[in-house]
C-alpha positions, -999 to +999 in steps of 0.1 A: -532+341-562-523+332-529-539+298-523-516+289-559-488+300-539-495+276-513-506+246-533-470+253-554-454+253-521-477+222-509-461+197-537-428+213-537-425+203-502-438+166-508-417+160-538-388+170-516-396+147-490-405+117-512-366+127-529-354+125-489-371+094-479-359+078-514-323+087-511-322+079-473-335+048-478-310+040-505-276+053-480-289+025-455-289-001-479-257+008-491-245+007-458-260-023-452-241-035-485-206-027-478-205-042-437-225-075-449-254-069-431-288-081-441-290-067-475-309-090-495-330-116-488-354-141-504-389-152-508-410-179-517-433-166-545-461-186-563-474-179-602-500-183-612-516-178-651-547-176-668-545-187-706-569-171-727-580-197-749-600-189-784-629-212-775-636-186-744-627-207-718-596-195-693-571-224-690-556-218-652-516-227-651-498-234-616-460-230-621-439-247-587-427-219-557-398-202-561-373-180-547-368-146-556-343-124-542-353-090-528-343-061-508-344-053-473-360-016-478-387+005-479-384+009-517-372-008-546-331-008-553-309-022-578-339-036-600-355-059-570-388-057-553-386-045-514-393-080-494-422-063-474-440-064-504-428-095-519-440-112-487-473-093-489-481-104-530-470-145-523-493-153-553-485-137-582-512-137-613-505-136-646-535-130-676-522-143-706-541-142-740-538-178-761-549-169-793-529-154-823-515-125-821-525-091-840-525-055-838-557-051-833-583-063-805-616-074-817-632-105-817-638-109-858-639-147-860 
């Protein structure tokens, strides 16, 4: 009973500090925010797809750079990725099935 205690105790106390980190992290953006500091910023992300197609064969896309706005934090805040990461996953891959679309997945001909 009393190793249940502790491992109650044990996630308790990490779910509390994950709730801390979170909402500390969001008070320093918001500061950031409201005295125009360095908020947001942007960076140069590449996507990439692989079509499907129904002959077997994967069809590879390259779609031009762009810019995607992001936030200077440790998590993610007002719907955009934190930069660190953006910056870390550049190339972005998509999978993306060509042929028609069904409910079901098998490969009847």
């Amino acid at each position: 009973m009393r190793i249940g205690k502790i491992i109650r105790r044990t996630v308790a106390a990490l779910v509390l500090a994950g709730a801390a980190a979170w909402t500390c992290d969001w008070l320093v953006l918001r500061h950031k925010v409201n005295s125009d500091g360095d908020a947001f910023g942007e960076v140069e992300v590449r996507y990439r797809f692989a079509v499907h197609l129904k002959n077997r064969q994967i069809e590879q896309r390259n779609e031009r750079p762009q810019m995607v706005e992001c936030v200077n934090s440790m998590f993610s805040h007002y719907e955009e990725p934190p930069c660190w990461y953006l910056k870390r996953h550049a190339d972005q891959m998509q999978d993306l099935d060509g042929g028609q679309w069904h409910f079901w997945s098998d490969d009847r001909p």
